[in-house]
C-alpha positions in Angstrom: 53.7 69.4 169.1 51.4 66.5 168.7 48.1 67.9 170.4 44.8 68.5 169.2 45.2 72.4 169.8 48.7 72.5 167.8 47.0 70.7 165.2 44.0 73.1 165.1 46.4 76.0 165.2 48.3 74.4 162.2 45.3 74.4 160.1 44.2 77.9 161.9 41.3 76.6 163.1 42.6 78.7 166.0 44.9 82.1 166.6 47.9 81.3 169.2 46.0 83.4 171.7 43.2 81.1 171.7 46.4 78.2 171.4 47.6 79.1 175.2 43.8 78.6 176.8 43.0 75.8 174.9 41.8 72.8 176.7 43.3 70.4 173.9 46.8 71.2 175.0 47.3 68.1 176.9 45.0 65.8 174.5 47.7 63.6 172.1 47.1 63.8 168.6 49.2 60.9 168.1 52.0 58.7 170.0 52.9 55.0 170.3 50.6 52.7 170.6 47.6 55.2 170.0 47.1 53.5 166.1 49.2 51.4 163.7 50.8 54.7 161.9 52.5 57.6 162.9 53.4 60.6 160.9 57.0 61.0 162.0 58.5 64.6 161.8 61.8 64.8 160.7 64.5 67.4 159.6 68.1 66.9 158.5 70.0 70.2 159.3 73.6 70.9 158.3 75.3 72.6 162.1 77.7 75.5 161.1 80.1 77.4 163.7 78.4 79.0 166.3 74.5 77.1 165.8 72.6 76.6 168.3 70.2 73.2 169.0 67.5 73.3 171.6 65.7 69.7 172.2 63.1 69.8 174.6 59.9 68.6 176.3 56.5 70.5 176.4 57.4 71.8 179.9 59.9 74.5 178.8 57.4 76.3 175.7 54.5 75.6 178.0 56.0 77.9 180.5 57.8 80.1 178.4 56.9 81.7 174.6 59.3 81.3 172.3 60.6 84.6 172.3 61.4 84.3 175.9 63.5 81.1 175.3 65.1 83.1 172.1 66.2 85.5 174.3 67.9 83.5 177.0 69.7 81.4 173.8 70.9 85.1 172.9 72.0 85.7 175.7 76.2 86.3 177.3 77.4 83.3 179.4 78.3 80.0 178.9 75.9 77.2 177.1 75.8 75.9 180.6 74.5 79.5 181.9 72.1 79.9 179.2 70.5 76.5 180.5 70.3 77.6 183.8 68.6 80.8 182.5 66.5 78.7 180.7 65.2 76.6 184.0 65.3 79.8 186.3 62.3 81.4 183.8 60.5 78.3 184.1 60.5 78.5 187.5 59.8 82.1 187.8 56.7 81.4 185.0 55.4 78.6 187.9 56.9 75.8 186.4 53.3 74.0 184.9 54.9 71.0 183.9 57.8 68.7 183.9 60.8 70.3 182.1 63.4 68.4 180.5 65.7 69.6 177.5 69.0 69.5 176.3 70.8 72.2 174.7 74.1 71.9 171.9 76.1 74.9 170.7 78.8 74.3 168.2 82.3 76.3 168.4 81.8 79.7 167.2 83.8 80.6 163.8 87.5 81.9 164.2 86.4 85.7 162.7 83.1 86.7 161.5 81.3 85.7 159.0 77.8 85.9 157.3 75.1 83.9 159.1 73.7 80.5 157.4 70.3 82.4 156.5 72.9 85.2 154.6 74.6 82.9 152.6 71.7 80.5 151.8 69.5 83.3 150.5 71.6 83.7 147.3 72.3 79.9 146.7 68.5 79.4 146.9 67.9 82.0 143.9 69.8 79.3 142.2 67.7 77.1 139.1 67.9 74.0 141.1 67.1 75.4 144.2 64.4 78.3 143.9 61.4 76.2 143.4 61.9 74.4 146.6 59.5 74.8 149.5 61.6 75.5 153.3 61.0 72.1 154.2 62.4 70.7 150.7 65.0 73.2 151.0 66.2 72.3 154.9 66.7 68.3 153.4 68.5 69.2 150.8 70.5 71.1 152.6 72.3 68.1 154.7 73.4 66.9 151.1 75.5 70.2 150.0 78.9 70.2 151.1 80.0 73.8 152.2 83.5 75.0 151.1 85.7 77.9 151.6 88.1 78.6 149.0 91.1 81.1 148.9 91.9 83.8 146.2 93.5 81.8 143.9 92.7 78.5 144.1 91.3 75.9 141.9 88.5 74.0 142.9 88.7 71.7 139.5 90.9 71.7 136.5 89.7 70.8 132.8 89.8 67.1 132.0 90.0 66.1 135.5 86.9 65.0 138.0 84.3 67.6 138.7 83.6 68.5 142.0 80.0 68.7 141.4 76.9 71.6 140.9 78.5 74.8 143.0 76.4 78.0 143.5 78.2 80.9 145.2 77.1 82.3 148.2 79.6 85.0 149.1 82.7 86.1 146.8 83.1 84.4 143.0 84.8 82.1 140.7 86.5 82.3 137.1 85.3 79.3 134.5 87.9 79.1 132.0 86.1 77.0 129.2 87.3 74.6 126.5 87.7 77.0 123.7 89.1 79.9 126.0 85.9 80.9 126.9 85.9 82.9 130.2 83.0 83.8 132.8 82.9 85.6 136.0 80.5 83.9 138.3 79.1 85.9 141.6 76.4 85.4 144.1 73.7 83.0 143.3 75.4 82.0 139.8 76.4 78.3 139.3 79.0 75.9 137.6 79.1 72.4 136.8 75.3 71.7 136.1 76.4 68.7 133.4 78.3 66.9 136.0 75.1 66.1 138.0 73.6 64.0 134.9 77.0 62.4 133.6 80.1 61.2 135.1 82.4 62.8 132.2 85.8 65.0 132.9 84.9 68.6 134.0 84.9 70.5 130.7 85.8 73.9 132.8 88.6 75.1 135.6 87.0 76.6 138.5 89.3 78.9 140.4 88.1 81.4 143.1 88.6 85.3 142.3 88.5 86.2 146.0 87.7 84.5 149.0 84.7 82.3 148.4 82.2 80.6 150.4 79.9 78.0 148.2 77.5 75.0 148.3 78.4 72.2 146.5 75.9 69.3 145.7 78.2 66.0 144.0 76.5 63.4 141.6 77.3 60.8 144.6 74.9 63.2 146.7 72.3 63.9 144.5 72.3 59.9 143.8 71.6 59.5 147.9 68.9 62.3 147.3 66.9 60.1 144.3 67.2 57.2 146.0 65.9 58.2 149.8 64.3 61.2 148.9 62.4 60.1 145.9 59.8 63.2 145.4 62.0 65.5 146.0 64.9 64.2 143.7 62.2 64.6 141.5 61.8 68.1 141.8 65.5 68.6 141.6 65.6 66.5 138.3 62.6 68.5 136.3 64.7 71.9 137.4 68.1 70.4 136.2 66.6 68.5 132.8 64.8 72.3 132.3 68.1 73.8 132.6 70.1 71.3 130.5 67.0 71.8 127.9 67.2 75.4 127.7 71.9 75.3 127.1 71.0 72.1 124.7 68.8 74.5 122.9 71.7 77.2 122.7 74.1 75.5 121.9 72.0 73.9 118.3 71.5 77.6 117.8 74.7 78.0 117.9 76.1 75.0 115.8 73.3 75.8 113.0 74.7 79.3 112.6 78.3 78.1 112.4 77.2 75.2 110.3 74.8 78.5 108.0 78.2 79.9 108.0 80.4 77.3 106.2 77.8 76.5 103.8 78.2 79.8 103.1 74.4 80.4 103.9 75.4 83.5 106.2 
């Protein structure tokens, strides 16, 4: 909403009650041709089965709030009768103002499932994700690949291409590690870290314990990320360079001891 009034209620200047009576509702904070720059808003979102997308003018939340318009989303019918809803409110709220919109809903999912807010709260408890704001978290989003492994199956095998960082959302996996090492992984725990900073073999098979739902962000990904999205590949590199710190720092531990051993140190 580029208005004076949305602006001031942005920087609470102004509480929304004071927002619907303001007389800056109609004056244009910005638009073509009003100055050389514009701040452009934009959001990539990733649709899953049974989302919802409502584009509109200033007609339809100038006649109705937005809990109003969330409940005639919400409610039974068709997307076609849900628009209609949609117009007949404005109508019955006296119509202030133009009112143009267009509304998308995806197919719904074949059985149900957790909602996208469910499953993302535990991927964003993840290291590379838990710093990031909701904005930095809703771009980033459009660059993880969501897959749905069975019981069973392996997502990547030892010595063969990685399929990238994973975090589980729902379910788990099994890493079977060079050296027989063996770890459980649940909700919020990741794999394949390493293969976001080198293009090496994975050095781990990945194979889901049940069925799994995870988020998946691939080196070719995270490359688009740095390159377009410079601050907040940025972000994403500190967390990861952190986290690659803290296992390099384990793993010298680790070698010093073994090294104390067969020197006979230990």
């Amino acid at each position: 909403d580029h208005t004076l009034a949305a602006m001031q209620l942005r920087r609470g200047d102004i509480t929304p009650a004071e927002f619907q009576t303001s007389p800056f509702r109609s004056t244009l904070s910005q638009a073509l041709g009003m100055s050389p720059a514009l701040e452009v808003d934009l959001l990539e979102l990733r649709f899953l089965p049974g989302d919802t997308l409502l584009v509109t003018s200033n007609g339809l939340n100038r006649a109705l709030s937005d809990e109003v318009i969330a409940g005639c989303l919400a409610s039974q019918g068709t997307t076609e009768e849900r628009a209609d809803l949609l117009i007949r409110k404005v109508h019955e709220a006296g119509a202030p103002d133009n009112t143009t919109f267009i509304l998308v809903e995806t197919e719904p999912p074949p059985k149900a499932r957790l909602s996208s807010e469910d499953l993302e709260k535990g991927v964003r408890r993840s290291f590379l994700f838990h710093d990031l704001s909701d904005t930095e978290w809703h771009q980033t989003l459009s660059y993880l690949e969501v897959i749905e492994p069975l019981a069973g199956e392996v997502l990547c095998a030892e010595g063969e291409g990685p399929i990238g960082f994973g975090v589980v959302a729902t379910g788990g996996v099994v890493s079977m590690q060079i050296g027989g090492e063996r770890r459980e992984l649940g909700v919020a725990e990741h794999f394949g870290a390493i293969s976001l900073a080198t293009e090496s073999p994975s050095l781990e098979t990945i194979t889901a314990k049940a069925k799994t739902v995870l988020y998946v962000l691939s080196r070719a990904r995270y490359a688009e990320i740095v390159r377009l999205n410079p601050v907040l590949g940025a972000k994403l590199t500190l967390a990861l360079l952190e986290s690659l710190g803290n296992r390099l720092g384990v793993l010298t531990t680790r070698l010093g001891r073994i090294l104390d051993a067969a020197n006979g140190k230990l």
